[in-house]
N, C-alpha and C positions, 0 to 999 in steps of 0.2 A: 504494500500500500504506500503511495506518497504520501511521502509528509511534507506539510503544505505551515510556511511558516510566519507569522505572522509579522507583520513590518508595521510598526509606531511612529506616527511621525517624529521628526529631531527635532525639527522647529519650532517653531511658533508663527501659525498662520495668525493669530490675532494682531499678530506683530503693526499688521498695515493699517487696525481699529482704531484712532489716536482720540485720545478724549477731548481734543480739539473741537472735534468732529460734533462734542455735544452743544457745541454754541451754535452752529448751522442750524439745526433745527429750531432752537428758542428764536434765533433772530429773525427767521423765517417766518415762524407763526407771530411772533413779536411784531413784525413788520405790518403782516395782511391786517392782524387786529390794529394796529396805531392807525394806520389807513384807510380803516372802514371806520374806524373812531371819527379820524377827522373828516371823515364823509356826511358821518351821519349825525354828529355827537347833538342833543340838544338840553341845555342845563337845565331846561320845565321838568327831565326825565326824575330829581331826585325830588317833585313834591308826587309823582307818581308811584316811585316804590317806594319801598322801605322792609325790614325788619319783622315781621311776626314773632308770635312769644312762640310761637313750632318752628321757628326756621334752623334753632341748633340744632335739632332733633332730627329735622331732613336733610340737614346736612352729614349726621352724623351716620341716619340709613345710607345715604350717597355712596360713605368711607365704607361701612359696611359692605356695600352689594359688589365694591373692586375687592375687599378683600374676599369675600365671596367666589367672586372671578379667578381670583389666584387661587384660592383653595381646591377649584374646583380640577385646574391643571395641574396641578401637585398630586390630586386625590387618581387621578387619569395617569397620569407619569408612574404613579410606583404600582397601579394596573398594569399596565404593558411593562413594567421592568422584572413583574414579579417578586417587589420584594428587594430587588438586587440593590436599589438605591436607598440611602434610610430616609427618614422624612427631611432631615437637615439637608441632605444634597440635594432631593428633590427642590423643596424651596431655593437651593441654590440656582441651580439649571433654570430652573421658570424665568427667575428675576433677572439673571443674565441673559434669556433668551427676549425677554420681553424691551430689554436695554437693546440690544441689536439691530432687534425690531424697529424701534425707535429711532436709531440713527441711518437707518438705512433707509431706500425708497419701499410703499410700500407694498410694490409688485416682487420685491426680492424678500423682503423679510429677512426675519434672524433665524430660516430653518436649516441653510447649511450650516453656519458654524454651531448652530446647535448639537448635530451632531457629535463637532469637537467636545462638547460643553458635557455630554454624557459621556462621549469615552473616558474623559479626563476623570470622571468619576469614579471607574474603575470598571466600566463595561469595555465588551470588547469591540472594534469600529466597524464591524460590518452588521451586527447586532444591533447598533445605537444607531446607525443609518434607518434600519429596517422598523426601528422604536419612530426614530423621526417621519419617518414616513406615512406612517402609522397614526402619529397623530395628525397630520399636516391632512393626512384622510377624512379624518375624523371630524376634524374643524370645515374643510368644505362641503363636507356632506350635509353638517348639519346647515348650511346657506341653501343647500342646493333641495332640501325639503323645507326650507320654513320662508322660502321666498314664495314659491307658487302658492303653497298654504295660505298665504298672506295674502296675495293677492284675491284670493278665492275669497277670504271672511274679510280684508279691508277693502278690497274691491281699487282697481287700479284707477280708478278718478280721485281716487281720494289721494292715493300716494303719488301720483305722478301730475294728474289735472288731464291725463289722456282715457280714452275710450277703448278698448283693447278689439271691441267687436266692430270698429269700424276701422278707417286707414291711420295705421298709429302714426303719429306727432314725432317721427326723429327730431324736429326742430327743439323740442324740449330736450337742453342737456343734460338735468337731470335723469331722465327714463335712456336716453344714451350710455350715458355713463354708467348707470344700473347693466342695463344690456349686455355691454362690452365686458366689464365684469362679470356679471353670471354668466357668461357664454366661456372665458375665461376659466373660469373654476370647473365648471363642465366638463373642461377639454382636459384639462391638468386632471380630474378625478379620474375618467375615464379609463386615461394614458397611466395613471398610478395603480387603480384597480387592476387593469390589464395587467401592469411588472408586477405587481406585489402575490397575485391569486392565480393566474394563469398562465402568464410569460414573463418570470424573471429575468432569465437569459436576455430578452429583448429591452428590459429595464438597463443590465448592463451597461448592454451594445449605448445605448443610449444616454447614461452617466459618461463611460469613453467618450464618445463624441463632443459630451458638454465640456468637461477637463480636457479637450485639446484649445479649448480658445485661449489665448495667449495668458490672460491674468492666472488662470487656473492649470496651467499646463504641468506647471513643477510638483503638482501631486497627483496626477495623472498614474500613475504605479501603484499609492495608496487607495486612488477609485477603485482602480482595477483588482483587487485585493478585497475591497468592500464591496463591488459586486458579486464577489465571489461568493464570499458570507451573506449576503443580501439572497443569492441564491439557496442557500443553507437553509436562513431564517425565511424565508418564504413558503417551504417547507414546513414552518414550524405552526406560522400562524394558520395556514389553510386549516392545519388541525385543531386549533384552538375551539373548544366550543362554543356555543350562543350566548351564554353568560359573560364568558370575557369581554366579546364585542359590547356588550349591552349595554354593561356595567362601565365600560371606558367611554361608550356613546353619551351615558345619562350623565359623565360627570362632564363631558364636551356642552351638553345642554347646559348643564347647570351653569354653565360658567360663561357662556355666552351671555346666556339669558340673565343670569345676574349684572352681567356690563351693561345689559341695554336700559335695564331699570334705572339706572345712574340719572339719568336726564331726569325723567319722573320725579324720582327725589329733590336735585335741584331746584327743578322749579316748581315746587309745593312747598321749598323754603322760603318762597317771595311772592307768589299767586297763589288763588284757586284753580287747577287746570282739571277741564274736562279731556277727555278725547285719550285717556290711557292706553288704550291698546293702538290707536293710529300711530302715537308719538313712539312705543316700541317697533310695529312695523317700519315706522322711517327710519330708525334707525339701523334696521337690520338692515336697509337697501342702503342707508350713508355710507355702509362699513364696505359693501361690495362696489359702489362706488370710490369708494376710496382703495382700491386696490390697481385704478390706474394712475393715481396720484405718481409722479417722477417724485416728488419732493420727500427725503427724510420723517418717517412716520408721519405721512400725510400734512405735513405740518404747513399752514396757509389754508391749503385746498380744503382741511379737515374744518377750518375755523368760517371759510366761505360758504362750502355747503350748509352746515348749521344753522347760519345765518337765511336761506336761501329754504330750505328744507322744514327747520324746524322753527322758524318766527312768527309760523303765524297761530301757533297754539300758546303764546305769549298772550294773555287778554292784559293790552294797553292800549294807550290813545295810540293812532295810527299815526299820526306825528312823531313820538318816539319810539315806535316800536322798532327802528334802524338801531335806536344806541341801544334801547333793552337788549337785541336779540346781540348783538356784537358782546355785550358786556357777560351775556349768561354765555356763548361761544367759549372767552377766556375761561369762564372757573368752570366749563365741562373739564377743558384742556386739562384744568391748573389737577383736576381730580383724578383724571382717566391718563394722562399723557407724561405730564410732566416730572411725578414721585419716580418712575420708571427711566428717569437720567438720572435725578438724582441719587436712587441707590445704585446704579448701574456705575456710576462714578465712581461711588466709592467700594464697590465690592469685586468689580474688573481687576486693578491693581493689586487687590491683595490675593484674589483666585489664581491671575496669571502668575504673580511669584510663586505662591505654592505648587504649581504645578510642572511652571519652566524655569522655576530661578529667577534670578534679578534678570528682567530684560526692561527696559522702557517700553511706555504705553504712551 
């Protein structure tokens, strides 16, 4: 029998992540919001809001329902790791993968170096690929059934302002941008389904091909290595029973569906708002929207759409409802976007040492 030996990367691909990298994004979103501030801003706005004796309290569900969200990927992570991870690494991996996430654009995400992020844990890299993929499954699947669901009980005039049984509105970039994303996710499930349950080998072929473009080419041997094991573990999962999926799916639910409650909370710190279940449907399509975003964790585009999307279930005079909706924009961010650099800051540095030594970040 070959024996087939495993190869560890030497380096440090993080090497090229520079915490630099985290000011990009704040000035980014910093920007769109100062801009649409000074577009819109009207000072009548502060004798129209204010304070309620409930608004620490829905702010405090807000904090809840992200830590909710984290939990729920932690609880899903040591599902598919079996165990191998203890809960402290698990919570490590998420918060570093969600920091990634963040500085990156967010059609790429942090799920390849994720990857790194669990092998360094003590998994092995063609395993922790087959983990990643695994969830990155998980997380589309659950867009790619609670979008048409949605549509079906919120009915698409409401979320888009188009008609779906007559000649649909591309002119609306909203229901575009939605589109182009879900067709997106579609295509990526599909093509991952296929590698992962039916044709690994062809997952491969197709990992090689991505690791030959120039930025990626120098770990082209360790692909080829992790499709190998990808092949292995593909094997493993087909046999997993119905439980496993289930239970990894409902904690992907819950963890969704806890981010989307965030808004809700928000703004029941400052209004009375009706129309709860429309305002989580928008959200679900914001997010898939924001999957064509070029810019580092959506950051502008994420603070635009909001404003665009979700202002009109603001009840304010229509004269300020520009600087209302701009202003509750920033503290979604300040809740959902931003804790996510900051620990990422400060918990990169001391992960990359322990695991490569002193290298600079």
């Amino acid at each position: 029998m070959r024996r087939r030996v495993k190869q560890e990367p030497t380096e440090n691909p993080l090497s090229k992540i520079k915490l630099s990298r985290v000011i990009l994004p704040i000035v980014i979103g910093l920007g769109v919001v100062g801009y649409m501030f000074y577009k819109e801003f009207d000072p009548n706005v502060f004798t129209y809001v204010s304070l309620a004796k409930w608004s620490f309290l829905w702010f405090v569900v807000a904090l809840v329902l992200m830590a909710f969200r984290d939990v729920g990927y932690i609880v899903r992570l040591l599902i598919l790791t079996e165990g191998q991870l203890s809960l402290r690494q698990a919570f490590r991996v998420v918060m570093l993968w969600e920091f990634t996430s963040a500085i990156t654009p967010s059609a790429i995400g942090g799920t390849s170096v994720a990857i790194l992020y669990i092998n360094k844990e003590g998994i092995g890299v063609g395993r922790s690929s087959a983990i990643v993929m695994a969830t990155s499954l998980l997380d589309e699947l659950y867009f790619l059934l609670m979008f048409p669901l949605l549509l079906v009980l919120v009915k698409a005039e409401v979320l888009f302002g188009v008609n779906l049984t007559n000649e649909i509105n591309f002119a609306n970039e909203l229901f575009t941008f939605a589109l182009i994303g879900y067709l997106l996710k579609l295509l990526y499930v599909i093509i991952l389904s296929y590698g992962l349950f039916f044709n690994p080998r062809g997952l491969k072929w197709l990992m090689l091909m991505i690791f030959k473009l120039p930025i990626l080419r120098r770990w082209k041997h360790g692909a080829n290595d992790a499709g190998t094991e990808i092949i292995e573990n593909s094997k493993e999962f087909k046999t997993k029973p119905f439980g496993f999926w289930f239970k990894s799916f409902l904690a992907t639910a819950f963890s969704w569906t806890s981010r989307y409650w965030v808004v809700n909370a928000l703004l029941l710190a400052f209004f009375v708002v009706s129309d709860h279940g429309v305002i989580f449907a928008r959200q679900l399509v914001m997010w898939i929207m924001m999957l064509v975003s070029p810019t580092p964790g959506g950051s502008g585009f994420a603070e635009y759409v909001f404003t665009r999307f979700l202002g009109e279930f603001i009840p304010v005079e229509p004269a300020i409802l520009g600087t209302v909706a701009v202003a509750m924009a920033f503290i979604w961010r300040l809740a959902t976007y931003y804790p996510y650099l900051v620990i990422g800051a400060i918990m990169l540095p001391r992960w990359i040492k322990s695991k490569f030594g002193s290298e600079k970040v």
